[in-house]
C-alpha positions in Angstrom: 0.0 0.0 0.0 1.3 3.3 -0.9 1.2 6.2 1.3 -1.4 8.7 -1.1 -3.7 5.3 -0.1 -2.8 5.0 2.9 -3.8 8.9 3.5 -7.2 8.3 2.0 -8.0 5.9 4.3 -7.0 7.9 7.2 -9.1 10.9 5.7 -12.5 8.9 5.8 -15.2 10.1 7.6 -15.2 8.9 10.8 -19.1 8.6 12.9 -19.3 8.6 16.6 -21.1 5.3 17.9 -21.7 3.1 21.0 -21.6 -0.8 19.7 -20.5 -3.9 22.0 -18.5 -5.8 19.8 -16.6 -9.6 21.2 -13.8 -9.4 19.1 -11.7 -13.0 18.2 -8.1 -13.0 18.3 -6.1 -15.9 18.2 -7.7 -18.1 20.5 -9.4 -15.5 22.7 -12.4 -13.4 22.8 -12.5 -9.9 24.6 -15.3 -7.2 24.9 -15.1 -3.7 23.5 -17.0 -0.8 22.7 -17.0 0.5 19.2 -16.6 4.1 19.0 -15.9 5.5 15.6 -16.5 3.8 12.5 -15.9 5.1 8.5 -16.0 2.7 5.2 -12.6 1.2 6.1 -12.5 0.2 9.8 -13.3 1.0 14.0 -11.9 2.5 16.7 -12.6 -0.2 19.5 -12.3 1.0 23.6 -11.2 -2.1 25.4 -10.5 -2.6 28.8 -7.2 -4.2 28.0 -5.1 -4.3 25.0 -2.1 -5.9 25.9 -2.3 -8.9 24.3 -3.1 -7.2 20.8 -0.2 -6.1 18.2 -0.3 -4.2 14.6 -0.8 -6.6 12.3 -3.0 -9.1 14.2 -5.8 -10.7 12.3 -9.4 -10.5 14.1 -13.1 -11.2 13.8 -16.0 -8.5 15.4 -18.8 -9.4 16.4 -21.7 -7.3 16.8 -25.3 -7.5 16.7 -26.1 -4.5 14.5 -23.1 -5.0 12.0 -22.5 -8.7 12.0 -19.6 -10.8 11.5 -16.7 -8.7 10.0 -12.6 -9.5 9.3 -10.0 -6.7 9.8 -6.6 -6.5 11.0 -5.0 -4.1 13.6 -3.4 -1.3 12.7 -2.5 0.5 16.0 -2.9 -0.3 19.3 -3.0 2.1 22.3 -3.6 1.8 26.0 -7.2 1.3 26.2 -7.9 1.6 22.2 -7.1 -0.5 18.9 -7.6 0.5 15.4 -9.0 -2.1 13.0 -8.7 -1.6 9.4 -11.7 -4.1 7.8 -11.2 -6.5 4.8 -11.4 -5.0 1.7 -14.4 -7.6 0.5 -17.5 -7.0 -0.9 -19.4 -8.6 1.9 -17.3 -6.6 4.8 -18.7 -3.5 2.5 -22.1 -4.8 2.4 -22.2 -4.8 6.0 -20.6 -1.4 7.2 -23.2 0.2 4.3 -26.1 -1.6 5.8 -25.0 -0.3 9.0 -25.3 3.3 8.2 -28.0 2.8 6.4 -30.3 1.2 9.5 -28.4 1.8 12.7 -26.7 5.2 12.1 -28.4 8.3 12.2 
């Protein structure tokens, strides 16, 4: 990925939301609280992210968005940053949500 792509995804419109999500990793589940969300991935509030890195493949799970992929791109005290799948059904689902869930 270049970095003009890279930018883009950075610049997209991020909404403020309040979603549970149980989020797979490895061969764990933890609880977290989505709270922004654009086209290409979440900001998730956890309680602990220590045992998360950049790079780390996970599942959300969430009653309002479904099932989606993504991989981590940062990870903060408190707060990771999942980038989703770029797949057609990963879109599907993120464009349903703002279409239903998010005013």
């Amino acid at each position: 990925m270049n970095l003009a792509q890279q930018r883009d995804q950075r610049t997209a419109t991020r909404h403020g939301t309040r979603m549970f999500v149980k989020i797979n990793h490895r061969f764990e589940t933890a609880a977290g609280m989505v709270v922004d969300i654009s086209d290409n991935g979440v900001g998730v509030e956890m309680h602990n992210t220590s045992s998360f890195n950049a790079g780390d493949f996970v599942e959300l799970h969430s009653d309002k968005i479904g099932c989606i992929n993504g991989v981590v791109r940062w990870v903060r005290p408190r707060m990771l940053g999942v980038e989703f799948d770029r797949t057609t059904n990963n879109a599907a689902k993120v464009a349903a949500f703002f279409k239903f869930f998010h005013k």
